[in-house]
N, C-alpha and C positions, 0 to 999 in steps of 0.2 A: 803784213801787219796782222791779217786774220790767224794765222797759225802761232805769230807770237802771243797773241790774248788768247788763244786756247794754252798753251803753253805756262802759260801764267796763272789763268785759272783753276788750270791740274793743279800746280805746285802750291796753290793758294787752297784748295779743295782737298789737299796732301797733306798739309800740314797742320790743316786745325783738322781735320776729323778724322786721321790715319790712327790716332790712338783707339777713338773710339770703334774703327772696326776690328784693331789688332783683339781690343776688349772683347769683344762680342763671341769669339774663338775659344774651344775652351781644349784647343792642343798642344798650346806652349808650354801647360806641367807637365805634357807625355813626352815632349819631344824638344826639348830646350836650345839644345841646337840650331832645329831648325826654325825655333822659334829668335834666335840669334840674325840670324840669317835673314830672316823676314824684314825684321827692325832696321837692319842695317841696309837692305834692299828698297824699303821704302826714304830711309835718308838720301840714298844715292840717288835714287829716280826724282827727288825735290831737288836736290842741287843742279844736277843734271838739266832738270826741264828750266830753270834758269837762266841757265847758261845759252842755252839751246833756243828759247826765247829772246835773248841780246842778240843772236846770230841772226836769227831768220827777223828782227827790226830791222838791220844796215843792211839786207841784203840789196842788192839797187832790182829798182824798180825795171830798170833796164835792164839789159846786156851789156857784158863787160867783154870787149873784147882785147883792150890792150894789155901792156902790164901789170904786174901784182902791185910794184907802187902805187900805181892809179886806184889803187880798186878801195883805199877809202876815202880819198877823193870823189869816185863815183859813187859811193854809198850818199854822203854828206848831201853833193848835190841831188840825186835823187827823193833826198829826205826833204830838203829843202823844198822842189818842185811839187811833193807831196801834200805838204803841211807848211808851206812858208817859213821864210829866214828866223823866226823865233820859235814856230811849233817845231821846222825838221832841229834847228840847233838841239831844245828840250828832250826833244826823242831819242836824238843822237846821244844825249849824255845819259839817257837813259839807259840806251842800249850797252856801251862802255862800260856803263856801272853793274850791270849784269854778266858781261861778258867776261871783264877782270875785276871790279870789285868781289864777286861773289869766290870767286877761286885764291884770290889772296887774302880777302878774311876768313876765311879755311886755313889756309897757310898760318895767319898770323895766329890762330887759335889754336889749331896744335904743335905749334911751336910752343907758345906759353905752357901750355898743360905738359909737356915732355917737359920743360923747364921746372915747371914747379914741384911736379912729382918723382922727378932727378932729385933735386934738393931735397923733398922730404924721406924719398927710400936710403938717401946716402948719409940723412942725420939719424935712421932709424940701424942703419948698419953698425954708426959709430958707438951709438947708445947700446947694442948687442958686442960690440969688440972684445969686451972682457966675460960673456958671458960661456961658462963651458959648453964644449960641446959632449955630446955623447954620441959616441961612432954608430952605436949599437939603434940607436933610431933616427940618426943621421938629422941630428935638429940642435938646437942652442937649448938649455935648458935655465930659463929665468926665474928668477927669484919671486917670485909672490905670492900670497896666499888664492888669491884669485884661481881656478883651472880658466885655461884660454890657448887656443893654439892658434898661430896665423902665419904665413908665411910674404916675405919680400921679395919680390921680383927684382931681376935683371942679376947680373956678374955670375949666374948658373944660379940662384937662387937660395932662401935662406927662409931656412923653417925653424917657427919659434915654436916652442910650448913651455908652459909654467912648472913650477914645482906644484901648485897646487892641481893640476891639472893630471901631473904623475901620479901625485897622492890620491887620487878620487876614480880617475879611470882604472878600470882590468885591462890587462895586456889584450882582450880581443877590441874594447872598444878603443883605448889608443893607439891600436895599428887603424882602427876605421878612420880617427881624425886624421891623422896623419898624412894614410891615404888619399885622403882630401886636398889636404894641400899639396901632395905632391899633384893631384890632377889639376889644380891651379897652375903650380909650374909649365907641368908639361904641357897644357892645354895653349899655354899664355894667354890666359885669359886678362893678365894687367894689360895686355894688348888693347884689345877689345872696350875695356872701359875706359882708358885712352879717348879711343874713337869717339865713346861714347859723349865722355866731356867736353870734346873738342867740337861736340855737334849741337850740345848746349849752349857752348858760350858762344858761338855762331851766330846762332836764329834758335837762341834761348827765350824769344816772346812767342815762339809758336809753340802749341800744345804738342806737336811731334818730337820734338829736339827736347824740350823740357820735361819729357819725362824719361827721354832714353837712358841717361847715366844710372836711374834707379831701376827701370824692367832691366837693361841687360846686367845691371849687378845682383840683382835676383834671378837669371835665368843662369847666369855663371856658377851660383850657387849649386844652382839644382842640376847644372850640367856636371859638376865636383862630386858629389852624392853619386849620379849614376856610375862615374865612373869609381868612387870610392866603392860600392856596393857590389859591385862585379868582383872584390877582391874580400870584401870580408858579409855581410847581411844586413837587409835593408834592416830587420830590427834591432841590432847593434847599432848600428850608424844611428837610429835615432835616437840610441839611448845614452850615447856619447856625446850629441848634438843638444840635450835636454840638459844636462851636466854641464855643458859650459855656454850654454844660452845667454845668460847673464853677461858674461865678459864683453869687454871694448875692447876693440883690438885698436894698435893707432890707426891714425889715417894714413892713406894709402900702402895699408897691408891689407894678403886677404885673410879675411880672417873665417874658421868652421862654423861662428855662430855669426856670419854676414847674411844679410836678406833678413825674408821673412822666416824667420827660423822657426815658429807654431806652423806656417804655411808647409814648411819643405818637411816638419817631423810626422805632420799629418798624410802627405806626400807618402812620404818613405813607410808607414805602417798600412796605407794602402794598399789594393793587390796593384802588385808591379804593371807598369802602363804597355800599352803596344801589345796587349795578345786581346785575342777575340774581336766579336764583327766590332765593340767600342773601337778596340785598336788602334785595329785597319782604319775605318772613320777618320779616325785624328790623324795618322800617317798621310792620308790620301787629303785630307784639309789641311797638312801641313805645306804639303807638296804643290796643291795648288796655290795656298797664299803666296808663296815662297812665287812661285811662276806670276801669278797675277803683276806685281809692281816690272819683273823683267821685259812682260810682253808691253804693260801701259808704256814702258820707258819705248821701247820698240819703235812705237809711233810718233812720238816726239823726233826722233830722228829722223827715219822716213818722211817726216813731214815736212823737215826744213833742207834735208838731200834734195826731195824731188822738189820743193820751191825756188831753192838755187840754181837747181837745172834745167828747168823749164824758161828761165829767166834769161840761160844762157844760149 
């Protein structure tokens, strides 16, 4: 029981104030990625020590030596002997409810969000059906007076941009937006916000999960920029990003003025991130963050292996 209330406590400890340490960091403009990577490490390591807390409740207080049938059997009664016919029952349903509730309302949330975002990228396909293409920048070219560029995920992907958009950008800045969404494509990053959502609608009352769908659709951003930027400059890209600031792209497209787009143009005219001792600095706090939730998770495991086997 002692290692499930540590267990608990992590994951309670994790997810109200995991933002506020993510906040406190200031490497996830240098390194988006692996600021991707962190967000998504500490989601895992709360679910995880969940889970892993259900386990190490029913472990029996005994040794188990007979069959695997038996063996919740002998958790139940050992709960019982524990905590009495209504505290072990309580416990026990506690424990359950951590073990597989917490893995099938994961399941059942991203189920729904594939669901829903199927249906919205494939009414947003229909509504482009009749829109031409033009080979020469390999994009749909829409009607509006608006400039906006955004592309659709999934069936190898579909990149939009406006007429007005043609009209306003120079051939260097519309190969920058462009570039954009193809590093969206390639990236999959509709992946990732996926994930994102599905961790919201979860354990959307915890401040961890309630904010991930908006940090990782701002660090996708800025991870789109760096790889746009590699192909044309960072002060083009912001002066193509400044140009269509304004636009709404629909939902769930991504779109080149998604995020905080003053944040990411301020970004991009910045000197480029990752050189000098600043850097290094944020490379090396990135690597650590990124490592910290791996190793915390580490011990949650280790903790409910060797409580099992001591027991055995």
């Amino acid at each position: 029981m002692t290692a499930a209330l540590i267990l608990l406590a992590y994951a309670a400890l994790l997810g109200l104030i995991g933002p506020r340490l993510m906040d406190r960091f200031r490497w996830d403009t240098a390194s988006p990625r692996l600021a991707i990577t962190t967000w998504f490490a500490l989601a895992v390591s709360f679910t995880s020590a969940l889970v892993l807390a259900g386990a190490a409740i029913v472990l029996p207080a005994r040794g188990h030596s007979g069959a695997a049938a038996g063996l919740v059997h002998d958790c139940v009664a050992a709960l019982h002997e524990l905590h009495g016919a209504t505290g072990g029952s309580i416990v026990a349903v506690i424990a359950a409810a951590l073990i597989w509730a917490v893995p099938i309302g994961v399941l059942v949330a991203a189920v729904s969000v594939a669901r829903s975002t199927a249906a919205e990228r494939s009414r947003l396909r229909r509504a482009l059906a009749n829109a031409p293409r033009d080979p020469h920048l390999g994009a749909a070219v829409v009607s509006s007076a608006r400039p906006a560029a955004y592309c659709i995920p999934g069936k190898g992907g579909l990149i939009a941009v406006t007429s007005g958009a043609l009209a306003l950008l120079d051939r260097s800045e519309l190969a920058a937006v462009l570039a954009h969404e193809r590093a969206h494509l390639a990236g999959r990053h509709h992946l990732l916000i996926a994930l994102a959502q599905t961790g919201k609608r979860a354990f959307g009352a915890l401040p961890l999960f309630a904010r991930l769908p908006e940090r990782i659709g701002h660090l996708v951003e800025l991870a789109a920029d760096d790889a746009a930027a590699r192909s044309s400059t960072r002060s083009t890209l912001a002066r193509s990003l400044l140009s269509v600031a304004a636009a709404q792209a629909p939902a769930e497209a991504l779109s080149a003025a998604g995020g905080d787009t003053v944040a990411r143009i301020e970004r991009l005219l910045d000197a480029s991130p990752g050189r000098g001792r600043t850097g290094i600095g944020t490379i090396l706090g990135g690597h650590a963050a990124v490592a910290a939730p791996v190793l915390i998770l580490a011990v949650p495991i280790l903790t409910a292996v060797s409580f099992a086997c001591c027991q055995v």
